[in-house]
C-alpha positions in Angstrom: 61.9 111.9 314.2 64.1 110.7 311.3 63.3 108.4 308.7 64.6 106.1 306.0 64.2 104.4 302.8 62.4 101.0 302.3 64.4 99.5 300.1 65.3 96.5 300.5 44.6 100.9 268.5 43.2 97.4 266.5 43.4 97.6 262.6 41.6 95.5 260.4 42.0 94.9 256.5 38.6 94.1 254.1 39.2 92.5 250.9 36.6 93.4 248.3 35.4 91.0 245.9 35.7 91.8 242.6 33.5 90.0 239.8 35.2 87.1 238.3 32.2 84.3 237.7 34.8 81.3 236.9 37.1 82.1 240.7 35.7 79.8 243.6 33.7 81.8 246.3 35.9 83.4 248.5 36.8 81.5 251.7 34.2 82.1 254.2 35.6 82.7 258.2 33.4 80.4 260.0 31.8 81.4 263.6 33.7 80.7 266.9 32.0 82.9 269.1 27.8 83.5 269.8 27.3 86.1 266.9 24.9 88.6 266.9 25.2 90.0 262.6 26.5 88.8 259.6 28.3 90.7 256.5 27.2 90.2 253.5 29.1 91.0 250.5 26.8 90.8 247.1 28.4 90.6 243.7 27.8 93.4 241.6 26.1 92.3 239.0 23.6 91.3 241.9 20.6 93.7 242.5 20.8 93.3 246.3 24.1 95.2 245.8 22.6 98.2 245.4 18.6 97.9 246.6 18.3 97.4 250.3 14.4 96.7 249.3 16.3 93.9 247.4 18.7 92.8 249.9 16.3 93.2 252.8 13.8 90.9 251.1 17.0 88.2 250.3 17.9 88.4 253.9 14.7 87.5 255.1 14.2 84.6 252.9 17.6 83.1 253.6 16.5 83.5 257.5 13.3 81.7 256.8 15.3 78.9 255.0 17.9 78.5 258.0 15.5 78.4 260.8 16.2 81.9 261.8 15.5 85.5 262.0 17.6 87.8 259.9 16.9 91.0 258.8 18.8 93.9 256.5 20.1 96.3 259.1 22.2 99.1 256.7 24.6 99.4 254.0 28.1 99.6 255.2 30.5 102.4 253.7 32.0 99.1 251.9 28.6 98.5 249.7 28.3 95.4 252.0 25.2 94.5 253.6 24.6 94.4 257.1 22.5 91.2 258.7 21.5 91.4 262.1 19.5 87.7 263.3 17.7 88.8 265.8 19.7 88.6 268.5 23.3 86.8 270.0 23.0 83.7 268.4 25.3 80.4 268.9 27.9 79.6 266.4 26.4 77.2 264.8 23.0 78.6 264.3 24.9 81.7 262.3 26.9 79.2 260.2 23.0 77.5 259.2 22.3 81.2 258.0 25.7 81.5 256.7 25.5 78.3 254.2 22.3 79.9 252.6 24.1 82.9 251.7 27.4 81.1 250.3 25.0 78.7 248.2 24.1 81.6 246.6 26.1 82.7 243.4 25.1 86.1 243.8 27.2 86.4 246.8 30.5 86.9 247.1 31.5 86.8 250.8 29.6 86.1 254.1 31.0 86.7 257.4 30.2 87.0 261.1 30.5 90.7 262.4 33.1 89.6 264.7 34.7 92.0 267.8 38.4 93.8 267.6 39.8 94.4 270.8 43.2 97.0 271.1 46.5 95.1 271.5 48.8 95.7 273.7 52.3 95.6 272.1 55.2 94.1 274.2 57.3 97.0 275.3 60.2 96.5 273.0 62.7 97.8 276.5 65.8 96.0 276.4 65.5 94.8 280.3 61.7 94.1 279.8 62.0 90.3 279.7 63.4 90.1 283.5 60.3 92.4 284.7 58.4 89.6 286.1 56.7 91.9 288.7 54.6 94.0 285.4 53.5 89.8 284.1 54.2 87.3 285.3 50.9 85.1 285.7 51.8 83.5 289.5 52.8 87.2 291.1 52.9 89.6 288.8 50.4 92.6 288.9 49.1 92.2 285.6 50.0 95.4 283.9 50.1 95.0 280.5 46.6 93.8 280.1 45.8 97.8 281.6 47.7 99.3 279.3 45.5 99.0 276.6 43.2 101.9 278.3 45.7 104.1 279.7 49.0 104.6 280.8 49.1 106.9 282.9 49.1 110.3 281.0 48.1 113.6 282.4 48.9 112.4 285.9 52.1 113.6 288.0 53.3 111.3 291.0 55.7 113.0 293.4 57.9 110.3 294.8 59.1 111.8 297.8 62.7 110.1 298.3 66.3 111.4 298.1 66.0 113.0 294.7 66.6 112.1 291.6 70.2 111.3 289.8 69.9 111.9 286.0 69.0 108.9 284.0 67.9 109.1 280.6 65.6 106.1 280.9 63.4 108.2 283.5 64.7 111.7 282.2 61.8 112.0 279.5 59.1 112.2 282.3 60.7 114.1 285.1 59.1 117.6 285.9 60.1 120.3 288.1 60.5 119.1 291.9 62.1 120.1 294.7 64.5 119.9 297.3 63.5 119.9 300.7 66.2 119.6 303.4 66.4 122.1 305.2 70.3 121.3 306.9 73.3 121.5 304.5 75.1 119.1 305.8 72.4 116.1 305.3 71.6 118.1 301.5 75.4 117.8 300.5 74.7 120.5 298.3 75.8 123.0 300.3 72.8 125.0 301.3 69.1 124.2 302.3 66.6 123.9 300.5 66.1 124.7 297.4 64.4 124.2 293.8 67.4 121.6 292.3 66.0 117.8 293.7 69.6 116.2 292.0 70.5 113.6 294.5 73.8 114.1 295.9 74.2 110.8 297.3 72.9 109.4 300.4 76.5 107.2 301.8 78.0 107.4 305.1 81.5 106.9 305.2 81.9 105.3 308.6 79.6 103.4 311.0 78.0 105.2 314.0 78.2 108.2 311.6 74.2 108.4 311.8 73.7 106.8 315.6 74.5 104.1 317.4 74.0 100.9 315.1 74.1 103.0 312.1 76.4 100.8 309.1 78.9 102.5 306.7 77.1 102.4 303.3 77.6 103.5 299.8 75.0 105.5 298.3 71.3 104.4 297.1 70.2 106.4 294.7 67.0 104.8 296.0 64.4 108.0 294.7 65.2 106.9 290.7 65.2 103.6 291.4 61.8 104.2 292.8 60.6 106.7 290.0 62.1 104.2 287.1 59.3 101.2 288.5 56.6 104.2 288.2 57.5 105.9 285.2 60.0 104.8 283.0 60.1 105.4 279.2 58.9 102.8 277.9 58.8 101.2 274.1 62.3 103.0 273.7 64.4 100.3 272.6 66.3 100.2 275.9 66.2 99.9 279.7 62.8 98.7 281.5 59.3 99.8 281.0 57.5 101.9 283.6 53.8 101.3 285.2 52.6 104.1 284.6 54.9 105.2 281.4 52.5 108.1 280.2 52.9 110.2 283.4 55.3 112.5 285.0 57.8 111.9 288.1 58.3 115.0 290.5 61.1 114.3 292.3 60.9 116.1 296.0 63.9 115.5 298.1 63.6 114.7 301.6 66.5 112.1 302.1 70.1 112.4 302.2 72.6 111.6 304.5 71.3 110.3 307.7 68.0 110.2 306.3 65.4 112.8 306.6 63.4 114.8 309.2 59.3 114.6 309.5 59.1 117.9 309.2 61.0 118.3 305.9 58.9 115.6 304.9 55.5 116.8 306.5 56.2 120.0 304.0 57.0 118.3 300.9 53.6 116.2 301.3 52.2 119.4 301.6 53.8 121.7 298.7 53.8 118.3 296.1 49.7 117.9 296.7 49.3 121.6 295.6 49.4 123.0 299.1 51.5 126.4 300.4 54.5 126.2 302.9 56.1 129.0 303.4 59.3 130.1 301.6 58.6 127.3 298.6 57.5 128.7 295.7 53.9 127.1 294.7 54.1 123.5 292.8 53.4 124.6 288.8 52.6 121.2 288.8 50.7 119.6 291.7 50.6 115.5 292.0 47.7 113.4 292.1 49.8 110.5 292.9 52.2 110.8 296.4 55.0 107.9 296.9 56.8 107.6 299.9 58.7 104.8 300.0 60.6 105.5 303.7 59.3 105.3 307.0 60.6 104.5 310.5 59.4 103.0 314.0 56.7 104.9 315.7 53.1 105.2 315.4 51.6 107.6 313.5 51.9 111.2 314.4 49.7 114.0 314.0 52.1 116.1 312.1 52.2 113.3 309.3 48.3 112.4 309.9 47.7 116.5 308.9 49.8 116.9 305.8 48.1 113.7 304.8 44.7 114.2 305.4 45.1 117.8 303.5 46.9 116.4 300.7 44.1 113.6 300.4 41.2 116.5 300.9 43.3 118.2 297.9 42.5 115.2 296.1 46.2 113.2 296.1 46.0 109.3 296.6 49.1 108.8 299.6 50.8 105.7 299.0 53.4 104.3 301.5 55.8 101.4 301.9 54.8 99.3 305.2 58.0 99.0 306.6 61.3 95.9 306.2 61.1 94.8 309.9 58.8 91.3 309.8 57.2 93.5 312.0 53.4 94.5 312.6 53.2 97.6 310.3 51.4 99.3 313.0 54.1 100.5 314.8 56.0 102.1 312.0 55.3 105.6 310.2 53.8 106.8 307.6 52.9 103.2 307.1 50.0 103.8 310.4 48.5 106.9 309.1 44.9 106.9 308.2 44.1 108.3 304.8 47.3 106.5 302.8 47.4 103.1 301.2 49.5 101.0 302.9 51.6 98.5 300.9 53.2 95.6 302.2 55.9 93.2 299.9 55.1 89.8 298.0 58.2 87.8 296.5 58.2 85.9 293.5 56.1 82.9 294.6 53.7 85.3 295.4 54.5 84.6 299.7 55.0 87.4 301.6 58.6 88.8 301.4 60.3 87.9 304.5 61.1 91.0 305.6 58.0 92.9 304.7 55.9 94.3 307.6 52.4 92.7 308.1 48.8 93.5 310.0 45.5 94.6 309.9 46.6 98.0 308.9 48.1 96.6 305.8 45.8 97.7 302.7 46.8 95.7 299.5 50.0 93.6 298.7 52.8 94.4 295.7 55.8 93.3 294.4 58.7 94.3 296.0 60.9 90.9 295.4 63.3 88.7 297.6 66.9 88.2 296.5 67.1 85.4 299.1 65.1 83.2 301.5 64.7 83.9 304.9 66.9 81.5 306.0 69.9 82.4 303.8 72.6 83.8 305.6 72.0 87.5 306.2 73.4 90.0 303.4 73.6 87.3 300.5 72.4 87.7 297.3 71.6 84.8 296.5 68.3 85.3 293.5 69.2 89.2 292.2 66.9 87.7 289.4 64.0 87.7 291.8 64.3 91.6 292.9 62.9 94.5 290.8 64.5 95.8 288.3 64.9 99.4 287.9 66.9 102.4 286.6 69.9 103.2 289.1 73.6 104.7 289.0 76.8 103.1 289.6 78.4 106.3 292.0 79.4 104.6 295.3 79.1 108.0 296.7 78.4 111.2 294.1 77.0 110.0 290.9 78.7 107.7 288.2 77.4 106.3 285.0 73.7 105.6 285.0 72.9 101.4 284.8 69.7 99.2 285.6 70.1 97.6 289.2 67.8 94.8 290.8 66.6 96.1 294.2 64.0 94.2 297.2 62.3 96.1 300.0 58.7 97.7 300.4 60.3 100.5 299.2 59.9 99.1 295.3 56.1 97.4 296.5 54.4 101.0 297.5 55.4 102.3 293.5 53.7 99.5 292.0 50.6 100.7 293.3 51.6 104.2 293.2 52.1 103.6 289.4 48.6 102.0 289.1 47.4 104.7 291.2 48.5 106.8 288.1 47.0 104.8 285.4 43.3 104.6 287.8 43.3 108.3 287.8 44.0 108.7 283.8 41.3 106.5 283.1 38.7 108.1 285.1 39.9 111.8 286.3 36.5 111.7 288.4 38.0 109.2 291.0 38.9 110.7 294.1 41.4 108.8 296.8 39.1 107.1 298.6 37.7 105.4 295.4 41.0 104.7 293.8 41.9 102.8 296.7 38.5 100.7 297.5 39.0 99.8 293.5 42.7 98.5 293.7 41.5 96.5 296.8 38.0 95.4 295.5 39.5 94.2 292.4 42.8 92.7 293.7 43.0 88.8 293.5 44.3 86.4 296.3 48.2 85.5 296.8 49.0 83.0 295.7 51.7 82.0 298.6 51.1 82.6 302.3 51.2 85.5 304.5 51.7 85.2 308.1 50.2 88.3 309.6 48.0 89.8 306.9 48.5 91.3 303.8 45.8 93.3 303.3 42.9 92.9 300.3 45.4 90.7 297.9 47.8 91.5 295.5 46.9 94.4 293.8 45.8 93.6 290.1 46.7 96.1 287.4 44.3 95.1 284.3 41.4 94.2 286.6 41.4 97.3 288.3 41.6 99.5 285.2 38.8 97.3 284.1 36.5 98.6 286.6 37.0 102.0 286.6 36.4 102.2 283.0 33.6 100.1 282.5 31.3 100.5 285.7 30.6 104.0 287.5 32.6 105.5 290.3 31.1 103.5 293.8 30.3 107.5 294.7 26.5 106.4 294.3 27.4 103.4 296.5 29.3 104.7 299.4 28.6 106.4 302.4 30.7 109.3 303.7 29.4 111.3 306.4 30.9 110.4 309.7 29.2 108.5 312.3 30.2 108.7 316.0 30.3 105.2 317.8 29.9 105.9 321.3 31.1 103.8 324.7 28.9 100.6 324.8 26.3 102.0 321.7 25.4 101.0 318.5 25.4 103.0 314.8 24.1 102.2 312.0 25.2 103.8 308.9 22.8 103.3 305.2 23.4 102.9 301.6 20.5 102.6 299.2 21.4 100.7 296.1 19.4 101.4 293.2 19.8 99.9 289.6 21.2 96.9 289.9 19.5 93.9 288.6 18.5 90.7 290.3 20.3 89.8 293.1 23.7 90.8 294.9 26.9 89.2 293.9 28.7 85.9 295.5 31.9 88.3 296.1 30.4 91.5 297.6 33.2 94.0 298.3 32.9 95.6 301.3 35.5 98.6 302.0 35.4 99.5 305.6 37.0 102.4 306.9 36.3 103.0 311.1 38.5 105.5 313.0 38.6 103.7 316.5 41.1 103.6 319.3 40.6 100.0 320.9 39.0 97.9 317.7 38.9 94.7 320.3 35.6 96.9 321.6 33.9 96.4 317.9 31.3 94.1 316.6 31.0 95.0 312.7 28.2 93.4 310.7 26.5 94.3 306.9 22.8 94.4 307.1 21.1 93.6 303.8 17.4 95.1 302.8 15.3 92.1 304.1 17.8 92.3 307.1 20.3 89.5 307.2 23.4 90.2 309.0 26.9 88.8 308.1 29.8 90.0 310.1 32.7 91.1 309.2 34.6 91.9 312.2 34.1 90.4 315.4 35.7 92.1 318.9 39.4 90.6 317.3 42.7 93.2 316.6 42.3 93.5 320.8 44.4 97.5 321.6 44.6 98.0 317.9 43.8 101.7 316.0 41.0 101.4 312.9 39.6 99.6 310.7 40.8 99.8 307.0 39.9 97.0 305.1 37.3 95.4 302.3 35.6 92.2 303.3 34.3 89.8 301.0 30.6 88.9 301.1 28.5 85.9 299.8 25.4 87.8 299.5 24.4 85.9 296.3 20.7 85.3 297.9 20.2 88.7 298.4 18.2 91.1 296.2 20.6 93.8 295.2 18.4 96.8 295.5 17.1 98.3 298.5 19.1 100.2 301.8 21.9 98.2 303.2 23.7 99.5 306.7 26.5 99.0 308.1 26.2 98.4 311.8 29.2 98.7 314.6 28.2 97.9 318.1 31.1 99.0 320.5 31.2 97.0 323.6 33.3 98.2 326.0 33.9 101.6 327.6 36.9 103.9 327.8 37.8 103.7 323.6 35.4 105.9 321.0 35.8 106.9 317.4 33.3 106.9 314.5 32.5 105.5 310.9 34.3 107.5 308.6 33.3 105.9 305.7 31.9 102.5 303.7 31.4 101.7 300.3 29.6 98.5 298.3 30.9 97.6 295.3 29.0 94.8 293.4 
């Protein structure tokens, strides 16, 4: 089988009060937000400036006077004293407490203890300001709001592509790859394979040179174009930022000319994840992050279904382009494995891009851009503007001079969320595939354009997502694992028991789902809460379709949190069986 590309830290500055009895007060910052202490600078002449007995007792009294509780809490390394009231308080209740202290002439300055939050910068890349796919607010995957907890360091991705044509926007994070083809003639570089990933161009010089139907074509150079959206070099004064600009590319070579061979690619899966293949040297440095931006037509084989399942055992997240062929992505491959996530294409509007492939099989939507509606005239370029931007080389056939390029396709939609894939993992090393991908689904937020077919969970939602791997556990205490068999005409059940969570279950109850099933037309899938309401979430539709991937959404707002929920498939028909592989809450 051969296969293609799918292209198409917060400062703050304290001015101390000196003694100067004929100055006015110093201005006082007035409350905006429910504040919870006050900081109270004394004069120095004052004996609450150096007595906490002193300013204890003042604090109280001023309280008292205000209507409120406040009480000395400590000295700060300032001499300033430190007035908590009790509690969150509104704004205007801490300005009441507030007056009493500025009325007295002991005091110098009162202020609420407000909040400092780190700041993002603005990458100062030359090209940032036509990367509308990192932030725009319509269809943009909000990634600068993520970068203020991580980008991306101490995480390799292998993008597994045609190699990698130096570039020195992408050259500061490129490790040690590898070159995989195994024929000569498709490598260009006259031998096999090999340890030098350099791509030597991709073109075909006449058509029918790679089958029947096959299109003269210059070359791609699609692998950097694809590891400049990951992991650029960013806040360099030039070019475009990347994602995931802390991490490292591996470049693994798989695609040349005539594209590549599953089992080149079935081996480079294997040795970038950390695994042996024979012949290869081992992988110094083994990727937690897989791209594969090609694919072709076919369902998913079991030569590509191993390499990915041990490379997700090994702990890699798999991510994959869904396909350019307005086509269900079911019946293309590595887009129908099990085990990857599965990235279909949004445009500009934040519609599905015409030619992105669709389904039920689809996991999360990306940017991947559309230089012209479906209804142009096929081969214009009509909106460049509305592609992605990304590092490339101006060689029509070897390599030229390296420049910045706008490309469309899934191909530049699966390294958006490989990129992210890349920061998730930074934040929380802990997370293992499975969770990195219920997160970027759980927390990805509607389209906001159409998509005829299905485009998964939503469009994958950089900041959000980093969010809620930093500041709520792993869903590792809230998923279930262990494999369930689902018989001919039978019924499973399998439990979670959900313990610490106050009061009751959220409006927006993730669900992630993942069943292993032949015929999912058989299948009647329902959540069963503690007291034991049912809601169903999948209901004998998808008719001859293979598995279940998805997360549901669930308003289970009346129900109590706590207690053991089950998921429940009831297969009604004989002749197709699988099993629950897995199923997660996350609240």
């Amino acid at each position: 089988m051969s296969v293609t590309l799918l292209a198409g830290s917060a400062t703050a500055s304290v001015a101390l009060a000196t003694e100067n009895p004929a100055a006015a007060p110093a201005a006082t910052v007035a409350p905006t937000a429910p504040v919870e202490n006050l900081i109270v600078g004394y004069k120095s002449s004052a004996t609450e400036a150096s007595s906490n007995t002193a300013a204890a007792d003042d604090a109280a009294a001023k309280g008292k006077k205000a209507g409120k509780k406040a009480k000395f809490d400590r000295r700060l390394g300032t001499g300033a004293a430190l007035v908590n009231l009790g509690g969150t308080v509104a704004p205007a209740a801490a300005a009441d407490v507030m007056a009493q202290f500025r009325a007295d002439p002991d005091v110098a300055y009162v202020e609420p203890d407000t909040r400092a939050y780190a700041q993002a910068v603005t990458p100062n890349d030359t090209e940032y300001a036509k990367q509308w796919d990192l932030f725009e607010p319509t269809a943009g995957m909000n990634v600068p709001g993520a970068w203020d907890k991580t980008t991306g360091s101490g995480v390799t991705v292998a993008v597994i592509d045609t190699g990698y044509v130096a570039h020195s926007d992408v050259a500061p994070n490129i490790v040690s790859g590898y070159d995989f083809i195994s024929t000569a003639s498709e490598a260009r570089d006259g031998n096999g394979r090999d340890g030098n990933p350099a791509d030597e161009g991709d073109w075909n010089a006449t058509d029918g040179e790679c089958g029947v139907g096959s299109k003269a074509s210059t070359s791609s150079w699609h692998g950097t174009h694809v590891a400049g959206t990951i992991a650029a070099a960013t806040n360099n004064s030039k070019g475009v930022a990347g994602i995931a600009y802390g991490a490292k590319i591996q470049p693994v070579r798989v695609l040349g000319k005539c594209g590549g061979s599953t089992s080149d690619i079935v081996d480079a899966i294997t040795w970038a994840s950390g695994g042996s293949v024979a012949g290869v040297p081992a992988n110094a440095t083994p990727a937690k992050v897989i791209n594969m931006s090609l694919g072709g037509p076919g369902a998913c084989g079991t030569s590509y279904q191993n390499a990915i399942n041990s490379a997700v055992a090994r702990g890699t997240t798999v991510v994959v382009a869904a396909g350019n062929s307005n086509a269900n992505a079911s019946g293309y491959s590595p887009a129908s494995c099990n085990n990857v996530i599965n990235v279909a294409s949004t445009n500009r509007a934040g519609e599905r891009s015409y030619y992105s492939n669709f389904g039920t099989i689809i996991d999360i939507a990306a940017p991947g851009g559309e230089t012209r509606r479906a209804t142009d005239t096929p081969g214009t370029v009509t909106t460049p503007e509305n592609a992605i931007l990304s590092t490339l080389n101006a060689g029509t056939t070897t390599p030229g001079a390296e420049i910045y390029k706008p490309y469309q396709g899934t191909s530049m939609a699966a390294p958006h969320v490989a990129g992210l894939a890349a920061l998730l993992k930074s934040a929380n090393t802990s997370l293992t595939p499975a969770q990195i991908e219920t997160a970027i689904k759980a927390n990805s937020r509607p389209l906001p354009g159409t998509c005829t077919g299905g485009c998964g969970a939503g469009l994958a939602d950089a900041a959000a997502t980093v969010a809620a791997v930093t500041s709520t556990p792993p869903t590792s205490g809230r998923e279930n694992t262990t494999d369930y068999t689902i018989a001919d005409n039978s019924t499973v059940e399998s439990p979670i028991t959900v313990t610490g969570v106050t009061g009751n279950a959220p409006a927006a109850l993730k669900v992630g789902v993942n069943i292993v099933h032949t015929y999912i037309g058989d299948l009647k899938v329902d959540l069963i809460a503690p007291d034991g309401s049912v809601y169903n979430l999948h209901n004998r539709s998808g008719s001859g379709t293979d598995n279940i991937n998805q997360v549901y959404t669930v308003n289970a707002s009346s129900e109590v949190a706590n207690g053991t929920w089950k998921l429940r498939v009831n297969d009604n028909a004989g002749g197709d069986t699988g099993k629950i592989d897995s199923w997660n809450l996350t609240f």
